[in-house]
N, C-alpha and C positions, 0 to 999 in steps of 0.2 A: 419498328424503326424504319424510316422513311433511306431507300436504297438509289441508284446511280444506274438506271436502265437502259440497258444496250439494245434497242428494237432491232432484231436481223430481220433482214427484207429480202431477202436472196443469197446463192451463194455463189461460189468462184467456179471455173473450170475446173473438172476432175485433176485434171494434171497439175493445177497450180495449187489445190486443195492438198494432192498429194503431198508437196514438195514444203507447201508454207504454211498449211491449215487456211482457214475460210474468214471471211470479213468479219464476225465478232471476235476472235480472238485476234485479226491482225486491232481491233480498235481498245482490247482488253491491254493488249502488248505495247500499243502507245500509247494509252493513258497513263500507263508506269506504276510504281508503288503508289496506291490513294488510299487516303483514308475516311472510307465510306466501303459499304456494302456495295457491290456490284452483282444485275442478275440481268442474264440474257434471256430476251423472250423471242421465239421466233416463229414472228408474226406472219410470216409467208404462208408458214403450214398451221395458221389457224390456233396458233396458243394464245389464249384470252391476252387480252392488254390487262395491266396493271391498275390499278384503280389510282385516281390523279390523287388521293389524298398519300397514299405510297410515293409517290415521287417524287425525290429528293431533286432531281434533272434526267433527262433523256436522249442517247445519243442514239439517231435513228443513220444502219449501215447506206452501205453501196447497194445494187440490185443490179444484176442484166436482165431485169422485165425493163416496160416504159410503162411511165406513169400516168401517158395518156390511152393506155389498156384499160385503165378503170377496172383493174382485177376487183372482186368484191373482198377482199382484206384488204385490200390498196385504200380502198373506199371508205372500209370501217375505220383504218390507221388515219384515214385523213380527217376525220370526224373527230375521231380523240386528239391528235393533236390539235384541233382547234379549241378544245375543251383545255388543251394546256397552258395555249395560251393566253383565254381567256383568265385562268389560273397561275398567272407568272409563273411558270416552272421554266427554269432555264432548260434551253431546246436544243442540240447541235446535230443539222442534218449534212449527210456526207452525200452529193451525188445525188441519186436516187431521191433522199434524203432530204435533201436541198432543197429537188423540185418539189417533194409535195410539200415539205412545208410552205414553200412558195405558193403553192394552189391550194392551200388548205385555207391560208390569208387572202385568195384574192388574185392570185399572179395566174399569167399563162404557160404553160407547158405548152411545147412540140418538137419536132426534131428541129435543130438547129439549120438556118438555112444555108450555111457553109459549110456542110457536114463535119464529119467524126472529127472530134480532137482528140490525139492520144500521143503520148510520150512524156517526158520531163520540159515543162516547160514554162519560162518567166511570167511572175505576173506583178501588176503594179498596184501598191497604197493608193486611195483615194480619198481625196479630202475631210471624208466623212470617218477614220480612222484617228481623227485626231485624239477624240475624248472616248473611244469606242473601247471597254474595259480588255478583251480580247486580243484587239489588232495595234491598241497606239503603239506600243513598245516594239513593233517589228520595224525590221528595215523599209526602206521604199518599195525596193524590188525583192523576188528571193521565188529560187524555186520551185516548182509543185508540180506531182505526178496527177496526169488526168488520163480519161479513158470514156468520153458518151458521145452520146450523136444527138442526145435530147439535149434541150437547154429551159431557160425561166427565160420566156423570148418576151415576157411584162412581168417585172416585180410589183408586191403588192405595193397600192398605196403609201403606205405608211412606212414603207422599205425606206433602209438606207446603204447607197449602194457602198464597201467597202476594198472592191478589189477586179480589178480586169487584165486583160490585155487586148491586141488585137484584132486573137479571135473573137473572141467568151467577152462580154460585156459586163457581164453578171456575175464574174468568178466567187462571189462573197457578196451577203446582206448581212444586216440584222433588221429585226423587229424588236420593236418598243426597246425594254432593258435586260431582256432575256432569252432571246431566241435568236440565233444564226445558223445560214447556210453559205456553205462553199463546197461550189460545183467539181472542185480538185478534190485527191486522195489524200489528206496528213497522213491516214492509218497504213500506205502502201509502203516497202523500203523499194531498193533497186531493182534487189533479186524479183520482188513481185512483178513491177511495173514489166520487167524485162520478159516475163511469162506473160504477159498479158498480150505484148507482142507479138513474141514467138505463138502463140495459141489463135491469132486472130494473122497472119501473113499475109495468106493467100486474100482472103479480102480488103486487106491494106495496100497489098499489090494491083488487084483489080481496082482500086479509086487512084491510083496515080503514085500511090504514097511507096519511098524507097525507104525497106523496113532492116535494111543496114545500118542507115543514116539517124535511124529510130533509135534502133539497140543503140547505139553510140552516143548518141545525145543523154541516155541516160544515167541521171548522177543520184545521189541522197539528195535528201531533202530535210536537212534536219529544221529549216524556220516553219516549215506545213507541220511536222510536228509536234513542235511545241505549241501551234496554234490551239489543237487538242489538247493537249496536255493542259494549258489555261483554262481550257472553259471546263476541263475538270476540277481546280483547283478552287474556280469562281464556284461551281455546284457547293463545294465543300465549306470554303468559308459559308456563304450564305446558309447554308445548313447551319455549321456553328452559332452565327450571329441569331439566327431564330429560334435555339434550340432544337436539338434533336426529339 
């Protein structure tokens, strides 16, 4: 039976792992009750990827590597997922996630040339969300916890851009009819966003940034959430529709 695969790609700060557990179970926690098999692989430390005819869709985590390290599982993850999408398998990369699906298709990763974005913060619908199964139904604006310093600084070709503000140009794609990324956290709540914070100060201090004004800006984010939640719902019908 074909399953709903969580690729982990890195994990959290000891301290915030402590307190909230690590990026597959915050992404298990917000995809909610589903009904489909779910199975984490964690592809940092070298567990085989899944074989594409297994999967049902693939949610690939957050990571504090950069994806322009070209780790050699970074490498192999980026190979398979071009085999995915070659394969229509619905795709949702978070972050990390994001960018190499982005450079898996074609796009460029690097650090971002306005550096880090980090806290809770606005981003806007773009016209390409009109018919886009995932994002029509959102508000215009709403939202979302972020935290990189890398970005998708060229989407691929065939991208369609669905979401920015302006910093981030690129907050959200899709490719073809199955595969998105967004540069934001849906799977983060407050509590986390607000350790991620406090765990990085002193360097947010040293670029200018006042990490008072940070903590405080921080809200929920229930419309980033549900953005996951959909494209788990989208895996599952299309599961049902083609049989299991």
């Amino acid at each position: 039976m074909k399953k709903l695969y969580i690729i982990k790609v890195g994990s959290t700060f000891p301290a915030t792992k402590k307190l909230f557990g690590d990026f597959d179970q915050w992404t298990v926690n917000t995809l909610g009750p589903i009904n489909i098999d779910l199975e984490i692989v964690d592809a940092e430390h070298g567990v085989p990827l899944p074989k594409i005819a297994e999967c049902a869709g693939v949610v690939i985590t957050g990571s504090h590597a950069m994806v322009t390290a070209n780790m050699p599982w970074s490498v192999r993850l980026e190979k398979w997922i071009r085999s995915l999408l070659d394969e229509r398998i619905p795709v949702f990369g978070i972050c990390y996630g994001h960018q190499l699906l982005a450079k898996a298709a074609g796009g460029l990763v690097d650090f971002h040339p306005r550096g880090r974005e980090i806290g809770t913060v606005c981003v806007n619908l773009l016209p390409g969300c009109s018919a886009d199964p995932v994002f029509r139904a959102l508000p215009k604006s709403f939202l979302v916890h972020v935290s990189h310093s890398q970005t998708v600084l060229r989407l691929p070709k065939a991208a369609v851009r669905l979401a920015a503000n302006t910093h981030e140009p690129n907050h959200a794609f899709r490719l073809g009819e199955c595969a998105w990324g967004v540069q934001f956290h849906p799977e983060y709540d407050a509590g986390i966003m607000r350790s991620y914070i406090r765990e990085q100060a002193y360097e947010l201090e040293s670029a200018g940034m006042e990490v008072s004004r940070l903590l405080d800006g921080v809200s929920e984010t229930p419309t980033a959430a549900q953005i996951l939640r959909t494209f788990g719902s989208l895996v599952v019908e299309r599961l049902a529709g083609n049989g299991r």
